[in-house]
Every structure is written in structure tokens, then in C-alpha cells.
C-alpha positions in Angstrom: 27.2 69.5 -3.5 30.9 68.9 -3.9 30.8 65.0 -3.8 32.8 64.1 -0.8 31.6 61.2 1.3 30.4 63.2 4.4 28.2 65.2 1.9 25.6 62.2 1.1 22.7 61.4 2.7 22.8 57.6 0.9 25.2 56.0 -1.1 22.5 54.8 -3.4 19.1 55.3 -4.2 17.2 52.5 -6.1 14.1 54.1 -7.9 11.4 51.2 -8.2 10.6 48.4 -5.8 10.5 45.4 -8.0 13.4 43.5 -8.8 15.4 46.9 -7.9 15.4 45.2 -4.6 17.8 43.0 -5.0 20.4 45.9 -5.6 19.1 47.3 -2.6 20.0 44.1 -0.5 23.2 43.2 -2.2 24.6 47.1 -1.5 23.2 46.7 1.9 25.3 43.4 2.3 27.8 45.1 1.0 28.0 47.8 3.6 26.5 50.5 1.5 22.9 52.7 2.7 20.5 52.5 0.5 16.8 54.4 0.0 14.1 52.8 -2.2 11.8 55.1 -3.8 8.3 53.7 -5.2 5.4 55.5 -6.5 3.0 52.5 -6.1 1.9 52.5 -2.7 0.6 48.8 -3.8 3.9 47.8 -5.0 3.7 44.6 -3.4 0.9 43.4 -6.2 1.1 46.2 -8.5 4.4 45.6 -10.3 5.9 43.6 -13.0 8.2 41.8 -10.8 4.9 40.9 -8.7 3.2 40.0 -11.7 5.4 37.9 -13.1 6.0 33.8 -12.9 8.7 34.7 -10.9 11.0 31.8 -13.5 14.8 33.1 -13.1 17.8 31.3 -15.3 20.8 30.4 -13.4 22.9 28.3 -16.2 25.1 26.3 -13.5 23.5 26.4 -10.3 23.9 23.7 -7.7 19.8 22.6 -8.0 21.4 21.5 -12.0 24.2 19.8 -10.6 21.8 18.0 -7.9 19.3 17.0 -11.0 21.9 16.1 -13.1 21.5 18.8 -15.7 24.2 19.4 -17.9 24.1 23.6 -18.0 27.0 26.6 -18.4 27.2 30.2 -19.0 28.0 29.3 -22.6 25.4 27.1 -23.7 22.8 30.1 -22.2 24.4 32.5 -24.1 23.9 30.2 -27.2 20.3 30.1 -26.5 20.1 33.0 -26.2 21.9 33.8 -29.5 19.9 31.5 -31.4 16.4 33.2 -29.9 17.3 36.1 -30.7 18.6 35.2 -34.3 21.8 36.9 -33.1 20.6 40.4 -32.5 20.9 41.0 -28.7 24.2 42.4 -27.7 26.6 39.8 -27.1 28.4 41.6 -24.3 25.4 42.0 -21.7 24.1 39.0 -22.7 27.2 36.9 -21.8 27.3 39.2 -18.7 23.8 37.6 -17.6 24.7 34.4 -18.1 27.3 34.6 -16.1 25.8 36.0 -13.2 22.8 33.9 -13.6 23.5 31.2 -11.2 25.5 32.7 -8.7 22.4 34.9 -8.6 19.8 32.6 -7.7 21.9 31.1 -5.3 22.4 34.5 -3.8 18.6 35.1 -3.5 18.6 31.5 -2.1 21.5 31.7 0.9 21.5 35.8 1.6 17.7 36.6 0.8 16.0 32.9 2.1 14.0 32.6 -1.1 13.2 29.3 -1.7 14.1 28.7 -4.9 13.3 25.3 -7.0 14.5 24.0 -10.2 11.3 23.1 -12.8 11.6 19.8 -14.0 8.1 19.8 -15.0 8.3 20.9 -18.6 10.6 23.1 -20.8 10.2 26.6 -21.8 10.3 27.4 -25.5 13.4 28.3 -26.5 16.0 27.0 -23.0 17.3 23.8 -24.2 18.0 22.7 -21.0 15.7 23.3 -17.5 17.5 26.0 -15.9 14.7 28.1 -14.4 14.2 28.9 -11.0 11.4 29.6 -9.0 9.3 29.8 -5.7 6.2 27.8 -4.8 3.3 29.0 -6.4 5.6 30.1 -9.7 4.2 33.6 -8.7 5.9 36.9 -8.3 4.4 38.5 -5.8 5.4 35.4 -3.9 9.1 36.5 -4.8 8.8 40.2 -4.3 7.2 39.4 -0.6 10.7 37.7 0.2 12.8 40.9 -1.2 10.7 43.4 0.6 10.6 41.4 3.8 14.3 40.8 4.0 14.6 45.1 2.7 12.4 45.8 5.3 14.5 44.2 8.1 17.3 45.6 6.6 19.2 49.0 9.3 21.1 49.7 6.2 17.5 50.6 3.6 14.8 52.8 3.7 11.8 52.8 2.3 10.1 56.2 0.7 6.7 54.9 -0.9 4.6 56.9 -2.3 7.5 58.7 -3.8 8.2 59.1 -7.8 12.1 59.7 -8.9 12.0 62.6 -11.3 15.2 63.6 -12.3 19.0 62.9 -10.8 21.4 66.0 -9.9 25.1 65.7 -11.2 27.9 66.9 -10.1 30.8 69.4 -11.9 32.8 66.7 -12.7 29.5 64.8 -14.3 29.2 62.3 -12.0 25.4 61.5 -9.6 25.2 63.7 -6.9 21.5 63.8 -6.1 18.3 61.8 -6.8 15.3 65.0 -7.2 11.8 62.8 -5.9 8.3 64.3 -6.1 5.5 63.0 -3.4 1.9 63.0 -4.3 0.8 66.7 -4.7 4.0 68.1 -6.3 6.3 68.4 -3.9 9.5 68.4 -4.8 13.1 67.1 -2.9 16.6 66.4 -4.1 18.3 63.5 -1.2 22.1 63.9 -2.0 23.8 60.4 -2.9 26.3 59.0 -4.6 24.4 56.6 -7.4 21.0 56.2 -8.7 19.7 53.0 -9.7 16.9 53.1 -12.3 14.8 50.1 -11.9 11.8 51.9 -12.7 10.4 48.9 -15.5 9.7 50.0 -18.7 7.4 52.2 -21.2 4.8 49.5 -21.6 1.8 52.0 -19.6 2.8 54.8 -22.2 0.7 53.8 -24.9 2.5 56.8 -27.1 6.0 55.2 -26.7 4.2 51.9 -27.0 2.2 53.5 -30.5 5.6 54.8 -31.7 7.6 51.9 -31.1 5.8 48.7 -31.2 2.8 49.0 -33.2 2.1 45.8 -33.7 1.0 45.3 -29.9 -0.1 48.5 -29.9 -3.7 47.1 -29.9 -3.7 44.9 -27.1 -4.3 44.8 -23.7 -1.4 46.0 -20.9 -0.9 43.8 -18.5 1.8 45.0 -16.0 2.0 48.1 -13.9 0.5 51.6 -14.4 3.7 53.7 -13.5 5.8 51.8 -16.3 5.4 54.7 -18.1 9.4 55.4 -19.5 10.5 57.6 -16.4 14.0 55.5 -16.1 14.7 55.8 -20.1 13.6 59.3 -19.6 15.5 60.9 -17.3 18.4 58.9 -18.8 18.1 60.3 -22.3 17.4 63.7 -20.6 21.5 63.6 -19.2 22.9 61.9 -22.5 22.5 58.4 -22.2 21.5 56.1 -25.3 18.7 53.7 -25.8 18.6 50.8 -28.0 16.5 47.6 -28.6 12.9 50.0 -28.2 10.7 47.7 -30.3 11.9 45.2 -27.7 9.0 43.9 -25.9 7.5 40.8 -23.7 4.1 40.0 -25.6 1.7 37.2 -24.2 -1.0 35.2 -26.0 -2.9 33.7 -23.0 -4.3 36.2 -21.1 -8.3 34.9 -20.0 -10.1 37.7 -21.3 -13.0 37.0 -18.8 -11.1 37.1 -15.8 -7.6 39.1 -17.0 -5.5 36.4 -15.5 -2.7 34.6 -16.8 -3.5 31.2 -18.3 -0.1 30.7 -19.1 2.1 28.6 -21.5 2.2 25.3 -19.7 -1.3 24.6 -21.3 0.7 24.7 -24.0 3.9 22.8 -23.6 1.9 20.2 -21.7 0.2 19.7 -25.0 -2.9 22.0 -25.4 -3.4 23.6 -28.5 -4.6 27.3 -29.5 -7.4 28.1 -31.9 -8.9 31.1 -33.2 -12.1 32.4 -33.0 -13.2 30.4 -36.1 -11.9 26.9 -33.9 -9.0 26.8 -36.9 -5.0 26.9 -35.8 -3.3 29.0 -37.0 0.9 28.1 -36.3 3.3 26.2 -33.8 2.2 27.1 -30.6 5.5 26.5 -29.1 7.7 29.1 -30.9 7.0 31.2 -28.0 4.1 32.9 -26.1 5.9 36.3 -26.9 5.6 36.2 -30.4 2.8 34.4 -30.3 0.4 37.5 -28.9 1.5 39.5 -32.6 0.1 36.5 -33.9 -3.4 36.3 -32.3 -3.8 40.0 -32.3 -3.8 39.2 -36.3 -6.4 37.0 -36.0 -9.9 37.8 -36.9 -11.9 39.4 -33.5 -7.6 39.5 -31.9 -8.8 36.3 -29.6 -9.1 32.3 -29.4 -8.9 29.5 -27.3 -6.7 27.3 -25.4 -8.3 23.7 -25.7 -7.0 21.3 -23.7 -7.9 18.4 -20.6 -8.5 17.3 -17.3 -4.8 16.1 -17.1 -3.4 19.4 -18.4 -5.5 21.2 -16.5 -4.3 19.1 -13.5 -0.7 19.1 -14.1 -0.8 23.4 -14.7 -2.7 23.8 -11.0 0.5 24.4 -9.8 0.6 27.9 -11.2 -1.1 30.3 -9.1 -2.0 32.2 -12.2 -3.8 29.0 -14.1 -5.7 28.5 -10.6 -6.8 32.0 -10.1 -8.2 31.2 -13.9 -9.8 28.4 -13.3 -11.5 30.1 -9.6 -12.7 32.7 -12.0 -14.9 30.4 -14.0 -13.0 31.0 -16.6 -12.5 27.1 -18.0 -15.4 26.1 -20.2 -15.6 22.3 -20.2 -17.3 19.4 -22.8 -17.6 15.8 -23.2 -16.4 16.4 -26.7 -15.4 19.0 -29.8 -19.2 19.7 -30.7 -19.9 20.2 -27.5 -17.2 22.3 -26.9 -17.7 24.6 -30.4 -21.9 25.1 -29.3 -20.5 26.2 -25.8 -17.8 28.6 -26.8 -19.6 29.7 -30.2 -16.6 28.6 -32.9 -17.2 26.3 -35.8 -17.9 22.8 -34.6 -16.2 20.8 -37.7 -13.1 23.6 -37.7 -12.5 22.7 -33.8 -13.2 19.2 -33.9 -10.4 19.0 -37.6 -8.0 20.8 -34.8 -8.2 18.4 -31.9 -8.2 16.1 -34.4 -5.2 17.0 -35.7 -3.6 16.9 -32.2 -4.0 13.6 -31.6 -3.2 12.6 -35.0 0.6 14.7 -34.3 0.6 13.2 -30.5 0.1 9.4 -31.1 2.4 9.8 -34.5 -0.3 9.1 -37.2 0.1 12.4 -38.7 3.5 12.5 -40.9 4.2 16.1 -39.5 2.5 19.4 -38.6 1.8 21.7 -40.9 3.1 24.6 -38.7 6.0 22.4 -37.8 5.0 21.8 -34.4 7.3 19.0 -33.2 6.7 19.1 -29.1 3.1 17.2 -28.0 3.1 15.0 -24.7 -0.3 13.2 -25.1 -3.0 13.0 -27.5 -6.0 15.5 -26.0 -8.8 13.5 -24.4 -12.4 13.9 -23.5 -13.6 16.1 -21.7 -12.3 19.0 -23.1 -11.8 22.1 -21.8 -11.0 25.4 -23.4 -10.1 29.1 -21.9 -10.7 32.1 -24.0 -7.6 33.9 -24.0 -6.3 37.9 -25.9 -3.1 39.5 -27.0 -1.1 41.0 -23.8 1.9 43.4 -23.6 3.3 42.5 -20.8 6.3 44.7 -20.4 8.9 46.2 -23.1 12.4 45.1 -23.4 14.4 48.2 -24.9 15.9 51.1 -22.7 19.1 52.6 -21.7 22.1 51.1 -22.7 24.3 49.6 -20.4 27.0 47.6 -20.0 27.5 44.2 -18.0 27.9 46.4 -15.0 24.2 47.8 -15.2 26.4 51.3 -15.6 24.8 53.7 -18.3 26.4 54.4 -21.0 26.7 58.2 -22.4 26.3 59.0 -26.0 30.0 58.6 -26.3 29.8 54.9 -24.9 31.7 56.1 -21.4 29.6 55.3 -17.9 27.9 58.3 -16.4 29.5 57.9 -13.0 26.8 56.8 -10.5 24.2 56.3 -12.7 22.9 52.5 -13.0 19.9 51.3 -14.8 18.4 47.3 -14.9 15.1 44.9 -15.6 12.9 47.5 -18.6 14.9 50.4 -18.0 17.8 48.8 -18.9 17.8 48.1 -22.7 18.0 43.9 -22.1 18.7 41.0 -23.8 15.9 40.2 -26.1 16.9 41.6 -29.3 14.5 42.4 -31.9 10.4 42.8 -31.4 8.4 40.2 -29.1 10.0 36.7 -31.0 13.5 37.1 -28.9 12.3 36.9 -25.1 12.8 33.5 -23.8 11.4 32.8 -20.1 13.3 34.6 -17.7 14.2 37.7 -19.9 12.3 40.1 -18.0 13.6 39.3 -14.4 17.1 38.2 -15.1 18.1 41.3 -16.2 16.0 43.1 -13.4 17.3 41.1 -10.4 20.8 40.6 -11.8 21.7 44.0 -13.2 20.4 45.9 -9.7 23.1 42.8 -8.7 25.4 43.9 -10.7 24.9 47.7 -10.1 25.2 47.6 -6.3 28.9 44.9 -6.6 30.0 47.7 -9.1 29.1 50.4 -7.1 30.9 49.1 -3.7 34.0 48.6 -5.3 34.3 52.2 -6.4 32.6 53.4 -2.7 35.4 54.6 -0.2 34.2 53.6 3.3 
């Protein structure tokens, strides 16, 4: 291939169907062809992006400046900074905050998602309401909007089942080819011009996941089977770095009867979490992502979310806390003893723990223990609780790339054409599972394949 224009079959191929559609749409915007490569044929329920809350940061956008909200690219970046305890890398994650909101007003006016601001209640760790998302606050709700506006789309193709493999360069080191194997073996290189590796993370290889993050190593995987490292490897294979690999997105309320997401707003709305003994066991609102390292070191790895019938009223607009609750997996009581017999912890240690809830929540206690500071109302019969286990939900550490989504070789130079975003990218999350704030995971998917496909036109002769 000798990388002229004429020689190309695409000028860019996005491996991974998730949030790599976005880059697919933006580069089709932007006059650019584009092939999408997926080896999920079920893609459209089977990813991360799908399985997600489908919550996306824009610090700045105009649904802020309708509500009032006082937001910036700066004051994300702080948050983030102060999440993180400084250790993401400043320059990516300034990069993100940036793009944040002219993102999701993008996905808004050129994809027809319809985004909302939640007002409801505040993610740990944004201190100020700037995520976005789509009725239902599901994914796969999201990722039906990307792929029905990519399949409309005369300028992308679709190539599911098909995994990317390996990318071809050129003599001058720059992507001339993305190699793609169907099911059975079958091998073909499509000549283009960049590769866009959107292809999620290592959280389904439980050997990177062992050698990494062992502290989650334990736990159940919640995402999707073919987030097995191919993006980090196939960009370590032609020289690129990696950083930030015990980077992950952990989750402490996964229903272990009915593997669905109970999800934090139990939480912010006031529920507490217990452990299998009915005892607390820290501030519940540091974080749901540190918070899984945290139950997993609990006696048995499991507890339970207690809380009530307005709590679980206010979360039923979470598609993941009703598929819970369809699943019979909400145990209910007129009161703590109840509640103990029926789930099998110790009646006095979960009656001290709502106890000490209401005590926090109506200001009779002098402070928590744990330091929990955030509690709405005092919990009130009947109660309810869900048992809930450790999750990974995805990992956070990958290539490394700059604010571009280009990869960076070993020398910190871009490999021409290469691109890489969302788990394959190495993120913004810093250290372990205690840096992701809400919104990590599909900022930097949806606004690095952003990113990759502006950059990528403006070095694209036409």
C-alpha cells in the first residue's frame, strides 16, 4: 500500500460499536467513510456502553444555563483533580472537560438524542449537576440512538460479526490497514487511512484483571465478554504505551439474585449499606467505585441496601432499579426485626444501623462515625432491603493518548492514524477504583472517538 488517497478502501475504521460510534458519526459528518467492526453480533445489549446509565458530563451546556447551574470546563477539571487526589493526567483530563459540553450538545442537535440534565440528586464526587442523560438513564437506550442514526448513515458501514486483530502500517509508520478476522478464522486486511480503537477494556481477561487489579479480582464482571484487552494489545504490539492499568470502574450494588444494577441513587437518596452481619461498615457516599473493594472485604464479599417506599419510589426512574425490583429482588418489612429474620443478618446489628440513620438524618446524632455527611430523610417503615455483591464493571487504564485520542509511541510522538478512546484509551480516573466519578467511563468513550474523527479530518485531504 503506498498511502495515497485513491489507495483506501475507508478513511477510517472504528473497531467496537459502543461509544466508538460517535466517531463514526462525527467523521461521517465530517465527510469522511467510515467501517465499524464489532465482534458482538448482540452489540446492541451486550456492551459496556449499552450497559451503562448512559450519565455523560457536559460542564457548560445550555440544559446548565437553562437550570441555572453555575458549571465550566475549570471547575470539572477541579473535580476531577480532587477525585482523583491529583493523579490523572492533567492534560487529557482538561481535554475532556472541554469537550464535554459541546459534546452532549452534539449528540443532542446532530445525533437526536434526547438528552436531559438530572436534577434529581448529585453524584458523589460532581459538585455541581452536570450529567446528562436519556429517559430511562439506560444505555442501551443511548446506543439504540447511535446505531440508528449509523445505520442511516451512506457514509458507514457496518461489519458485525467481525473482530479487529491487528492494524497494517505503512513505510513511513503511519496506519495503512486494519487486518479483521470473521468467526472461523478468516482473515482480511481493508486498506484505510486510521484505526480507531474503541474496543473497551481488559475487564473480561481475568489474567490482566489478576495481574493488575487484584483487589477486584474476586468479584463478579459485569460488562461485556469481548473486553478482553484487544485495543491495548495490538497497541502495545506497534510501540504504544499504557498507563493508569490498575485503573478500574468497581460497583458495590450489583443484586446478586437477579445480576442487575440496583444502583447508587438508593444511596444518595438516603439508603444505607450493611454487611452480611446487618453492621455498616463506612460512608456510603465516597463512591460506588471504591466502595465494591470495600464490600468484597467484607465477610461472605456481600450486604444489603436498606432503604423505603419513598426511595424506592423516587429510584423507579432507573431502568436498572426497576428491572431489580421486577426480579423480586426487593425484600420488604414493617420493621428492622422483621427485616433481619427475612434476610438472615443480626436483628439488633441492623436495627443499631437504621437506627443510626435516622439519628444522622433528623440531626440527633453529633456526626457519623464514617463521616457520612449527605442523608435526605430519616428511613421509615416499611423497609426494604436488596442484597447486593462486589462488581467490576469495566477498567480504566490503556493506551496512552493525548487530548486528540491520538496514540502516543514509546517516544511520546502520535502513531499517525492510530486513535484509541472509552477502556482502550488509558482515561481519566487516576489511581485504582476510588478516582471514577459518574461519567468517567463514557466521557472518554463518546468524546475521544469525537475527538479522534475532528482530528482525523483535519489532516484528511479530500
Amino acid at each position: 500500500m503506498t498511502g495515497q488517497a485513491e489507495d483506501f478502501a475507508v478513511d477510517l475504521v472504528v473497531a467496537g460499536a459502543g461509544g466508538g460510534l460517535a466517531g463514526a458519526l462525527r467523521a461521517a459528518e465530517l465527510g469522511l467513510s467510515v467501517l465499524v467492526v464489532d465482534p458482538d453480533e448482540q452489540f446492541l445489549r451486550g456492551n459496556n456502553t449499552s450497559m451503562s446509565t448512559a450519565m455523560i458530563p457536559g460542564a457548560g451546556s445550555r440544559w446548565q444555563r437553562a437550570a441555572g447551574v453555575e458549571d465550566g470546563p475549570a471547575r470539572f477539571l477541579a473535580d476531577i483533580t480532587a477525585k482523583t487526589h491529583g493523579t490523572a493526567d492533567p492534560a487529557l483530563a482538561a481535554a475532556l472537560a472541554r469537550v464535554s459540553a459541546p459534546l452532549v450538545e452534539w449528540l443532542a442537535d446532530a445525533v437526536d438524542v434526547p438528552l436531559h440534565l438530572v436534577r434529581d440528586f448529585s453524584y458523589p464526587g460532581h459538585s455541581a449537576d452536570r450529567l446528562h442523560t436519556v429517559e430511562g438513564r439506560h444505555g442501551s437506550a443511548l446506543l439504540r440512538h447511535l446505531h440508528e442514526r449509523a445505520r442511516r448513515s451512506p457514509s458507514i458501514d457496518l461489519l458485525v460479526p467481525a473482530r479487529l486483530v491487528d492494524v497494517e502500517r505503512g513505510a513511513e509508520g503511519g496506519v495503512t490497514g486494519a487486518v479483521v478476522e470473521y468467526p472461523g478464522g478468516r482473515r482480511e486486511a481493508i486498506a484505510t487511512r486510521a484505526v480507531l480503537l474503541a474496543t473497551n477494556g481488559y475487564g473480561a481477561n481475568r489474567e490482566l484483571v489478576a495481574e493488575n487489579i487484584p483487589d477486584i479480582s474476586a468479584a463478579d464482571y459485569h460488562g461485556g465478554q469481548f473486553s478482553t484487552g484487544d485495543g491495548l494489545a495490538i497497541g502495545l504490539r506497534h510501540g504504544a504505551r499504557s498507563a493508569f492499568m490498575d485503573a478500574y470502574q468497581g460497583h458495590a450494588a450489583l443484586a446478586r439474585r437477579s445480576r442487575t444494577l440496583v444502583g447508587w441513587a438508593t444511596i444518595m437518596h438516603g439508603a444505607i449499606m450493611v454487611d452480611e452481619g446487618g453492621e455498616r461498615f463506612g460512608d456510603e457516599t465516597t463512591g460506588y467505585s471504591e466502595y465494591a473493594a470495600a464490600l468484597a472485604a467484607r465477610p461472605g464479599a456481600h450486604g444489603w441496601i436498606v432503604l423505603d417506599r419513598r426511595i424506592h419510589d423516587l429510584c423507579l426512574s432507573f431502568a436498572d432499579f426497576r428491572q431489580t425490583v421486577e426480579a423480586g429482588a426487593v425484600v420488604w418489612a414493617e420493621d428492622p426485626a422483621a427485616l433481619a429474620e427475612r434476610v438472615g443478618c443480626d436483628a439488633k446489628a441492623l436495627a443499631e444501623s437504621v437506627s443510626e440513620q435516622v439519628a444522622l438524618a433528623t440531626g440527633a446524632a453529633g456526626g457519623d462515625r464514617f463521616g457520612r455527611t449527605f442523608l435526605e430523610e430519616p428511613l421509615q417503615g416499611p423497609f426494604a432491603a436488596v442484597e447486593v455483591i462486589p462488581a467490576l464493571f469495566h477498567t480504566q487504564g490503556g493506551l496512552v493518548v493525548d487530548g486528540e485520542a491520538r496514540v502516543l509511541g514509546g517516544d511520546g510522538v502520535p502513531i499517525r492514524g492510530l486513535f484509541a478512546s472509552g477502556g482502550a484509551a488509558h482515561g481519566i480516573s487516576g489511581r485504582g477504583a476510588d478516582g471514577y466519578l459518574a461519567g468517567n467511563g463514557l466521557l472518554p468513550a463518546l468524546g475521544l472517538a469525537w475527538q479522534a474523527a475532528t482530528a482525523l479530518s483535519g489532516t484528511t485531504a479530500h
